[in-house]
N, C-alpha and C positions, 0 to 999 in steps of 0.2 A: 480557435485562438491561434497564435503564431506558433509557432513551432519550435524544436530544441534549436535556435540560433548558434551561430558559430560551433556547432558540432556536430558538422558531418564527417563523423571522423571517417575518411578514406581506410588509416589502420591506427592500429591500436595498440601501445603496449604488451596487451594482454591477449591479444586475436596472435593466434597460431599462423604455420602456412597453410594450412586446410582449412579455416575458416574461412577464406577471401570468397566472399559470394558476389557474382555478377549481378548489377539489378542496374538495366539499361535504362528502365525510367528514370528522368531525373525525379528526387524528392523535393517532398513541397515541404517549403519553410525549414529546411535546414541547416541553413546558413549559410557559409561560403563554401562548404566543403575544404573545409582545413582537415589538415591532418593532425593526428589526440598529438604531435612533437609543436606541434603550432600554439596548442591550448595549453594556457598559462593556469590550470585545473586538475585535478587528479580525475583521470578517464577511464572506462573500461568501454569493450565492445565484443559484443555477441551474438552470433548468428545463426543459422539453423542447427549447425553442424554441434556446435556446444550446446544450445537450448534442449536437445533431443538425445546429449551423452548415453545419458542411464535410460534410455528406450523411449518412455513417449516424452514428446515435449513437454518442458517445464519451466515456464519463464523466472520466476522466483526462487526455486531451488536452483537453476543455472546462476543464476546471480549470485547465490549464496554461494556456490563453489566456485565462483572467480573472484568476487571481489571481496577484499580482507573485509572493508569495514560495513560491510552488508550482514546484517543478521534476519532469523524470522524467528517470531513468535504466533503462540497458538492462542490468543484469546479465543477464539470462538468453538473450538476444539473440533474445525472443519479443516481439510485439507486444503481446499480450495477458498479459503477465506482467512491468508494468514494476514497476519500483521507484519509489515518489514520494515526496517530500519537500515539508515543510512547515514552513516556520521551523526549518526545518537538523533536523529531526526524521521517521522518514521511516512508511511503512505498505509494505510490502514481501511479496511472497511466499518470498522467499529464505529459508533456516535463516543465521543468524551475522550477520544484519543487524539491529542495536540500535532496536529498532519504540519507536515514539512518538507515534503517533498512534489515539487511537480508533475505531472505525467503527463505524455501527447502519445496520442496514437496517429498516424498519419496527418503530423500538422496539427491535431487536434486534441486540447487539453480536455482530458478525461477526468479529472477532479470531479467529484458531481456538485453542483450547487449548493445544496442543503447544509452539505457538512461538510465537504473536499476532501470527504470519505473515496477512496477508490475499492471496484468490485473488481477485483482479481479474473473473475468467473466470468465475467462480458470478454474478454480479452481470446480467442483463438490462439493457440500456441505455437500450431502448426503453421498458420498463415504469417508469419512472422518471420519477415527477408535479416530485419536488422534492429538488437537494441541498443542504443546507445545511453550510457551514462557517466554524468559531470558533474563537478563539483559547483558550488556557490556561483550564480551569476544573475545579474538583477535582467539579461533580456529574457530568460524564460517567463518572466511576469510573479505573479504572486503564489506563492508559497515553497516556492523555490530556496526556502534558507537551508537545504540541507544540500540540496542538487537540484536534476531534473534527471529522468528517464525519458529518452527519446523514441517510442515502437514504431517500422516500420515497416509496413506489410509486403506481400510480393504480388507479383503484376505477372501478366501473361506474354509480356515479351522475353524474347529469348526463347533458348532452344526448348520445346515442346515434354511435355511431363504430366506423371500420374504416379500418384503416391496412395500408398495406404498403411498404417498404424495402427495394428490390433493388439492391445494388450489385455491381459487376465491377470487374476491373482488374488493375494491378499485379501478378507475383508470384503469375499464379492465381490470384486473390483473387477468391473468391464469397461475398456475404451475405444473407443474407434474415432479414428482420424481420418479424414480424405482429402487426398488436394487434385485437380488440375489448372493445367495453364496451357493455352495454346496460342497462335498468334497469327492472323487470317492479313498479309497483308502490312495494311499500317495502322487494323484494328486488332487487341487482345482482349483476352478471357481468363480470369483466374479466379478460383474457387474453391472453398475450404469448408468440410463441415465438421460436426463432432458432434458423437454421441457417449455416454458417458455414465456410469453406473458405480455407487461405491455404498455398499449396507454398514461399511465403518465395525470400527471392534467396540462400540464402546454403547451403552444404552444410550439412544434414542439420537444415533449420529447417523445418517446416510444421505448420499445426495442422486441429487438426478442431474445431468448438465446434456443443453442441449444448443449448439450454436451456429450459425451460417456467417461465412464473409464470402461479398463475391465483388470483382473488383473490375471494370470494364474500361479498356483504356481507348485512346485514337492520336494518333502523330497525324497530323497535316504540317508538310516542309517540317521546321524545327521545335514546331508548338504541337504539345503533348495534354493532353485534356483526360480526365480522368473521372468517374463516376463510382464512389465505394458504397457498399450497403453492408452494414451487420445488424444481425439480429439473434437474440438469445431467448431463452424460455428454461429457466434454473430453479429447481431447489433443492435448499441447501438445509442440512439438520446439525446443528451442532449442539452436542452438549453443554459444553461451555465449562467453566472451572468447579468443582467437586470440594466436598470439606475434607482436607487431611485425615481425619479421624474416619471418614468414609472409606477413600480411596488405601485406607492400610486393610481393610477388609474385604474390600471391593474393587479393584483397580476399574473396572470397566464403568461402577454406578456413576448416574447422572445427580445431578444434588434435584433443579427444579426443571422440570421440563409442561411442553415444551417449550424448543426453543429456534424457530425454522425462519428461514427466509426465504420468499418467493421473487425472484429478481425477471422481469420482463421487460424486453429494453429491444429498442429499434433504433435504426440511426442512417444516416446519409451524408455523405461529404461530396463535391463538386471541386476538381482542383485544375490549373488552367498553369503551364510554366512553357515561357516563350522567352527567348533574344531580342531584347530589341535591337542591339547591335551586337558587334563580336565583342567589346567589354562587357555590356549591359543586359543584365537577365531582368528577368519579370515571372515572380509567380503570387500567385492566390488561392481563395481555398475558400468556400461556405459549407455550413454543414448547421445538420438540423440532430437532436439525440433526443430519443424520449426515453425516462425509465421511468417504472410501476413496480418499489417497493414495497412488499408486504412482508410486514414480520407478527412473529404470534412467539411472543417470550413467557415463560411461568413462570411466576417469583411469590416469595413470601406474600401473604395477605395484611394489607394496611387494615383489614378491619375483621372484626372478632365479635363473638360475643361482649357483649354489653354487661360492666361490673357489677350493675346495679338490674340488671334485665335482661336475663339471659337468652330471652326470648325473642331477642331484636339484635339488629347489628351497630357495632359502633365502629367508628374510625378512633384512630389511634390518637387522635385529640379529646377522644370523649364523647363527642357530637353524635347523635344516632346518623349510620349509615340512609342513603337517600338515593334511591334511582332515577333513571331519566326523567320519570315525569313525575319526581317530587316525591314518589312515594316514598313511606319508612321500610325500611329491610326488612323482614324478619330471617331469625337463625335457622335458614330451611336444610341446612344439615347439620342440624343438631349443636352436641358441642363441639361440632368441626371432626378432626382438622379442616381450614379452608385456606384456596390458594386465590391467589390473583389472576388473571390471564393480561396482559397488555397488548393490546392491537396495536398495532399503528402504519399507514402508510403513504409513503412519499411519490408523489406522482409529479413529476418533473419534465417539463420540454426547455431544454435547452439549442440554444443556435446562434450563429456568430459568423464573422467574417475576416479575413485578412489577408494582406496587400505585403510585398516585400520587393525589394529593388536591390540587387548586387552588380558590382560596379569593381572591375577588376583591371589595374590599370598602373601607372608609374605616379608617386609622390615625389617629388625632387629625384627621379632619375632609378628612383627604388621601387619595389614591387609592394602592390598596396591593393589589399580589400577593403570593401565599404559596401557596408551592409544596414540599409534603412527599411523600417517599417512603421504598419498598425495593425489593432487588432480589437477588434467589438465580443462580446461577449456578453449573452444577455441569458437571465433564463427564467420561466416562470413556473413553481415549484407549490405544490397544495401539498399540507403536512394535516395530516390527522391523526387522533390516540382515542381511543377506546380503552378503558378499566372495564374488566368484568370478575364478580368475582363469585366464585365454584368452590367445588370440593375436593380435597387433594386424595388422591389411592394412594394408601400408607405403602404400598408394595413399591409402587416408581415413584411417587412425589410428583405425579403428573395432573396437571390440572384436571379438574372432572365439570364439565357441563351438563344442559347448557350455560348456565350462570344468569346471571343479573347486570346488567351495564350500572356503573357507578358512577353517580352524580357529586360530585366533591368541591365545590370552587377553591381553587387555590391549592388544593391538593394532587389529583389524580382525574380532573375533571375532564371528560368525553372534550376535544379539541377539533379545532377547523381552523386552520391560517395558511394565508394566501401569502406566499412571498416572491417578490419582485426583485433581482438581480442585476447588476451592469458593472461589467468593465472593462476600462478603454486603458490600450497600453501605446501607445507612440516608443520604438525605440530606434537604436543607431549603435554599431559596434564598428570600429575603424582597426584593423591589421595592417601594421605598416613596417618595413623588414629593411631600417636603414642600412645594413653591414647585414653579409651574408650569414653571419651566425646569430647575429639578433632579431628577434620580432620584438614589435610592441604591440600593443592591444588595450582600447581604450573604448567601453561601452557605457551606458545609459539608458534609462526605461521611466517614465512617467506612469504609474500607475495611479487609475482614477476610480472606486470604484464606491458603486453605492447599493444600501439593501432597503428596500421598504416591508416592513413587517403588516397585514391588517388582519388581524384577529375578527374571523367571522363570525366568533360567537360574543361578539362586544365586550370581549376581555380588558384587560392590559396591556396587552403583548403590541400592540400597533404602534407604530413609529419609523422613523428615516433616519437610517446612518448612512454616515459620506466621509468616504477616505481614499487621499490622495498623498502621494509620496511620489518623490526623484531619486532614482537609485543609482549612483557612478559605481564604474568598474576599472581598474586598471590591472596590466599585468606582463611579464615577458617571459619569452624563452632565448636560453642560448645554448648553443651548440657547443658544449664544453672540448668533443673531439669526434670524431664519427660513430656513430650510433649511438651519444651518447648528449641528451637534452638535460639540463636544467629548467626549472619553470618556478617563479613566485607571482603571486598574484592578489588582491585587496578585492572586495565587493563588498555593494550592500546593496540588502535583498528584506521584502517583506510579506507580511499576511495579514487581511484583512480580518475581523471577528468573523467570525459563519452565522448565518443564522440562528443553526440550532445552539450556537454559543450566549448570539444576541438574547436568546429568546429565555437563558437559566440565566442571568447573570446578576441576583438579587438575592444575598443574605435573609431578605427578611420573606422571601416567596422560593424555597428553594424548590428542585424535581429529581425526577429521575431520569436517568439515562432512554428510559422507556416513554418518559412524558415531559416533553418541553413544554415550553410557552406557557409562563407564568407571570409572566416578568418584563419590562423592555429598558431598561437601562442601558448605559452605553459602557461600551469596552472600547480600549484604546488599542491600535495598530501592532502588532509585532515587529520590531522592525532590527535586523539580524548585518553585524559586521563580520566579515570572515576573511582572515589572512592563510594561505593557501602556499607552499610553498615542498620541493621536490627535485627527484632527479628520474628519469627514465632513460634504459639503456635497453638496446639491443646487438648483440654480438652473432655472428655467425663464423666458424673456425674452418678451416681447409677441408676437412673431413667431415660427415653427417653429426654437426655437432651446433645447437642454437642454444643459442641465452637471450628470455628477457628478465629483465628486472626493473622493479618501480618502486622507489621507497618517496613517501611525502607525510608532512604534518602539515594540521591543520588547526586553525581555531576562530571559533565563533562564540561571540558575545551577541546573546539576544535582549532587546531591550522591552519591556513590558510584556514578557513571555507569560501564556494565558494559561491556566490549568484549572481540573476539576478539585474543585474544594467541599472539605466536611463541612455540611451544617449541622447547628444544634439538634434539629429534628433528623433520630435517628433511618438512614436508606437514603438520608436526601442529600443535595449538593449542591453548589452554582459554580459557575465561572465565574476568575475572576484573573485580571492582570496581577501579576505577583513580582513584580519586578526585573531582575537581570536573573539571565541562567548560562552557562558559560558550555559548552561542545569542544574540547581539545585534544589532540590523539595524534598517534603515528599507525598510516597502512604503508606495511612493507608487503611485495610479492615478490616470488620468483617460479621461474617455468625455464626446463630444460630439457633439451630432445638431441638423445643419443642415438643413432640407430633403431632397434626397436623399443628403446626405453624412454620414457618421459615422467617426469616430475613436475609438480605446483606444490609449493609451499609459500603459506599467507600467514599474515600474522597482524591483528588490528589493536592496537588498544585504545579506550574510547574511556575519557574522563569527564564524565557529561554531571553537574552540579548545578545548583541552585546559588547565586550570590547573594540574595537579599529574603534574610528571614522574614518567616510571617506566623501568624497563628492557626490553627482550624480549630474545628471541634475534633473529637478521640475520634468519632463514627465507633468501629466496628474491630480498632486497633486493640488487639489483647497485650498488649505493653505498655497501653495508653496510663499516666498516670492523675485520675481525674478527667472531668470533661474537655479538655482542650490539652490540645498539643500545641509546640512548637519547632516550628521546620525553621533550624539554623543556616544559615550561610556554609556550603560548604555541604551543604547533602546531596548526595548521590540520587539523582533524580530514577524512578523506577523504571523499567523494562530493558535497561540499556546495557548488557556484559560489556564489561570491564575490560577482557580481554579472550580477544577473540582466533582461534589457531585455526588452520585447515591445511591437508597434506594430501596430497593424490600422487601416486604411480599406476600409470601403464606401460605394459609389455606385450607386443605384436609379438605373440609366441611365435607363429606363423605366418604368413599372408592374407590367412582367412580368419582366422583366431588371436582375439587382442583380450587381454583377460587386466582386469581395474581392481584397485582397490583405494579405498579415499575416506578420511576420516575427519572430524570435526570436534573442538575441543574450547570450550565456554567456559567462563566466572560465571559465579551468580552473580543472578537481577533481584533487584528492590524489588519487593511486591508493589504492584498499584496501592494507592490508599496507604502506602507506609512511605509519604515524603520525609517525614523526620527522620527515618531506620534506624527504629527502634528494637523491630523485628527481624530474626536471622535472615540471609539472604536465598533463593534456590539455591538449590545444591546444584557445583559446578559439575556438568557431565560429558563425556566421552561420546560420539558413535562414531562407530567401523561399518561401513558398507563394503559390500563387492559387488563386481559387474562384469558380465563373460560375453564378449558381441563374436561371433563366427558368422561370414559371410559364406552362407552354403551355395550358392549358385547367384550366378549376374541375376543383379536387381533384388536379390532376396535375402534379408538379411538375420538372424536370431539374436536377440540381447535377451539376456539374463540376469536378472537383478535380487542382489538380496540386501535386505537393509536390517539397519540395526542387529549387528551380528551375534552379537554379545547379548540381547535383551535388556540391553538400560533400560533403567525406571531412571525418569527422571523427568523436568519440566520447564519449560521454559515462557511460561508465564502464571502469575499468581495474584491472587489479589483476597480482600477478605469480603466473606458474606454472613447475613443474618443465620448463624448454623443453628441456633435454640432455634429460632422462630420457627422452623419449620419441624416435626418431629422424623427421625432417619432411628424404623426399626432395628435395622443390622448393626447401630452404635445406640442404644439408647441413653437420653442425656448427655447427646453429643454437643459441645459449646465452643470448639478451638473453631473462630471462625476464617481459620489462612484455608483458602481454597487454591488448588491448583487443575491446570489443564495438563494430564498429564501426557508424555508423548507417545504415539503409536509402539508396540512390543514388535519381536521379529516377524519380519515379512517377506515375501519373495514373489517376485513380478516376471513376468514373460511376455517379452513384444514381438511378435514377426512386422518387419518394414519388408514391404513391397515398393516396388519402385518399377514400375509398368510403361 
């Protein structure tokens, strides 16, 4: 798909003087190469040098330590599978979490089809030249109401390198990182691996990651051609959220296990960027991505013995329990406990193409960019779920087979559905700078896109949705005094339903998060206004002394904003549009570098609500009064702080020794499943890190990391679950069902970087 348009940011507010990294290949689909004083958006930009602070690269935790209104949460209670949010908007690997943020990795959007769920863990950290992130703009295409994340990988031109990143520590935690680049000529070589090991502190968390990028370029005269391959082979164990009444006995216990995912992904892109003349660029980009999701989640069992017959199994409507080939259940362990197991996996080829034209030249005698494109996007995606259901070890609560596959229509029923994906984006962004201290800036994006659902197993779920929308932009910068910009700006930006949203979106057939397609009703467009507006400064003083500073607010009104809702039928849910929900805030930063001293102080606050009440059912709400609730106008939509602090000093004790310390400082989040808030909020929490880097000899370098210094207990993401259903020896008659993920206890990491 196209690419982060209009934000190649050159520099950046918030990029340091030692972040400026060379990368002589031109990028593909990046826009015009404006600089972040150009973009009428709140920007950040990041590159090797910041993503790799605290030892080994970390694309996500770097973002949270630069930008105010960036946060992560830990739904899935893996390190490598967080949730992050961006202007109350979030990019997520979870199914049921309302995605709102775009992602490209070289040109190419990484949302996955199914859900626009993004997998953190496909992504190399080390291979990563440059990230760039923007606020509201309708050319990144769909799902961009909160922003877009721009990744840009590194290339083998330029001066010749060999890296390596070994870290240990914590939690069994082994990583290794590798890079080379070299350049033969007017052809390069650039290459990245990772291997990856973490047994996690907590029952039944560890992962394995294991990933290659390798990136092959060629210059003939001015035209630069490029050939990128990644491939991964991941899994991932998370615990996931635990019951309060557990985790005061247990910090480490899992509530239902397991809970893994196996992520296997390959991929290819072709990118081609030529002159057609000395105003006129030309570049393109095709790519092919396949990923083979398999998950294996434990949850409470929908079926039990039988009231009336002990001897048989029933679903939780009463019906006797029924397997694949019709037979009746019987209660083959006994009076239980019994657990569920839900399969399910996503196997998806995605591939696309796009075309982009930049045209740099005089409008009435002034300096003017013009930036036109398209973009194809297509993908074909087989979703499958498997119920089986087992016997639960009262010791872990982990499921016990082999089990029985469960036949349930309309329930939990074994699933096969083929889905079909397209969408075309036509757009045009015009920068024109009639007076030397003003830009304007006026974009546009046609998005067109459609889903075909066909239920292989001659369900319901089959059907075609089609959704089109035009999205204007406007916006300017002016030059208040030297180094010091102004920027206000307007968009609108939207997102189509997903799939896996298409496919729950029916009160009267609802699922689980574990089992879609019941259903094929339609859902209306997301479609998001955001006024945008700031001041960015950069000062530097006669003496070893800089300042930047960026203070902006923003606000976005979303219209027919989509979320998961309680059904009557206790575990279950649908989507459904629920009207306006509003995103309002101020991010302030500052960064200052004295000599060997330096400072980052951020500060976000994020007002994210609900405008237009509705009903649910209680579900699982222990506040709930009677079966149904009511979410007013005006509630604080879940996982979003409130208010968001972060603080970093370093001191270059010496020339080879720079010793860190950086903290971070959160309100509580709504729990998921508490849209009304009814229920207290997380507790707001503190962490202190520190980090010790000495440079012991050219090319060799030690970091030293300890985190969480203090041992906060604390959590940053919650939600509630069936806590009776399941039985938890270590609490018995356990029923508060607020579960939390809670966060990793003290740790302490060690990286050697080589640099060969």
């Amino acid at each position: 798909m196209l690419g982060a348009l209009q934000i190649g940011l050159a520099s950046a507010a918030f990029a340091q003087a030692d972040e400026q990294i060379i990368v002589t290949a031109k990028p593909v689909l990046v826009g015009a190469g404006l600089a972040a004083s150009d973009v009428p958006a709140q920007t950040a930009s990041l590159g090797p040098r910041a993503i790799a602070a605290h030892g080994s690269p970390n694309l996500t935790a770097a973002l949270a330590d630069t930008v105010p209104g960036f946060s992560v949460g830990d739904a899935a209670g893996n390190p490598f599978q967080p949730n992050i949010s961006y202007h109350g908007y979030a990019a997520s690997p979870t199914q049921g979490v309302a995605q709102g943020l775009a992602v490209y990795q070289d040109g190419v959007r990484i949302n996955q089809a199914f859900g626009d769920t993004l997998d953190w863990d496909l992504i190399p950290p080390l291979a990563i030249a440059q990230a760039d992130l923007a606020g509201a703009n309708p050319v990144f295409g769909l799902n961009a109401l909160g922003g877009a994340l721009n990744v840009r990988s590194k290339t083998g031109f330029g001066a010749a390198r060999t890296a390596l990143d070994l870290t240990a520590g914590s939690f069994a935690t082994f990583d290794a990182q590798g890079e080379i680049a070299r350049q033969f000529g007017d052809s390069a070589l650039y290459a990245a691996g990772r291997i990856a090991h973490q047994d996690g502190w907590r029952d039944g968390q560890h992962s394995d990651i294991k990933t290659i990028f390798l990136d092959l370029g060629h210059r003939v005269n001015d035209t630069e051609f490029h050939l990128r391959l990644n491939a991964a082979d991941n899994d991932l164990n998370g615990p996931g959220p635990t019951p309060v009444q557990l985790l005061a006995v247990d910090r480490q216990a899992a509530f239902t296990i397991p809970n893994v995912t196996h992520n296997s992904a390959l991929g290819a892109n072709v990118s081609a960027t030529t002159p057609l003349s000395g105003s006129l660029d030309w570049q393109a980009i095709g790519y092919w991505r396949y990923l083979n999701s398999a998950i294996n989640n434990g949850n409470a069992p929908n079926d039990t013995p039988c009231a009336d017959n002990p001897a048989l199994l029933c679903a939780e409507n009463g019906a006797q329990s029924t397997g694949r080939d019709g037979a009746i259940i019987p209660a083959f362990w006994g009076a239980g406990p019994y657990s569920e197991l839900d399969k399910t996996t996503t196997n998806s080829n995605a591939f696309g193409a796009s075309s982009q034209i930049t045209w740099r030249g005089l409008l009435a005698n002034r300096p003017n960019v013009l930036v036109g494109g398209a973009a194809i996007d297509a993908a074909q995606t087989l979703f499958s779920a498997t119920p089986l259901i087992g016997g639960l070890n009262l010791q872990t609560r982990d499921w016990v087979g082999p089990g029985i596959v469960l036949n349930e229509p309309g329930q939990t029923a074994p699933a096969r559905v083929a889905v079909g994906s397209q969408v075309l984006g036509v757009y045009i962004t015009d920068t024109w700078r009639p007076f030397e201290k003003l830009g304007l800036t006026a974009s546009a994006r046609l998005n067109d896109a459609q889903i075909d659902l066909r239920d292989l197993n001659g369900g319901a779920v089959s059907g075609t949705h089609h959704y089109t929308k035009l999205n204007p932009a406007v916006g300017a910068t002016y030059a208040l005094a030297t180094g010091i910009t102004a920027y206000s700006g307007f968009a609108q930006t939207n997102r189509a339903p997903t799939p896996a949203e298409l496919s729950c979106a029916s009160p009267a057939a609802p699922c689980t998060l574990a089992n879609f397609f019941v259903a094929d009703p339609n859902l209306r467009q997301v479609v998001a206004h955001t006024l945008e507006a700031g001041v960015r400064t950069s000062w530097r003083g006669a003496t070893d002394f800089t300042v930047h500073a960026d203070v902006g607010v923003f606000h976005t009104i979303a219209d027919n904003d989509i979320t998961y809702i309680n059904s009557a039928r206790l575990g279950r849910a649908y989507f459904a549009n629920i009207g306006q929900t509003r995103r309002q805030g101020i991010d302030a930063r500052l960064t200052a570098v004295r000599g060997p001293l330096s400072l980052a102080l951020g500060w976000a606050l994020i007002d994210a609500t609900t405008r237009a009440g509705y009903s649910e059912a209680a579900g699982n709400n222990p506040a709930a009064f009677g079966d149904t609730i009511t979410v007013r106008p005006g509630a604080r939509l879940p996982g979003i702080p409130q208010n968001r602090v972060t603080l970093g000093v370093d001191w270059r004790a010496t020339p080879a020794l720079t010793l860190g310390w950086d903290a971070s400082f959160e309100t509580g989040r709504v729990l998921f499943g508490d849209e009304a808030n009814l229920t207290p909020r997380l507790s707001r929490f503190t962490v202190v890190n520190a980090t010790a880097s000495w440079a012991m000899r050219a090319g060799v370098t030690l970091v030293a990391r300890l985190e969480n210094l203090a041992n906060a207990h604390y959590a940053s993401f919650g939600i509630f679950a069936p806590t009776a259903a399941v039985p938890i020896i270590q609490v018995p008659g356990a029923s508060d069902p607020r579960s939390l993920s809670p966060a990793a206890p003290r740790a302490a990491y060690l990286t050697v970087n080589f640099a060969l």
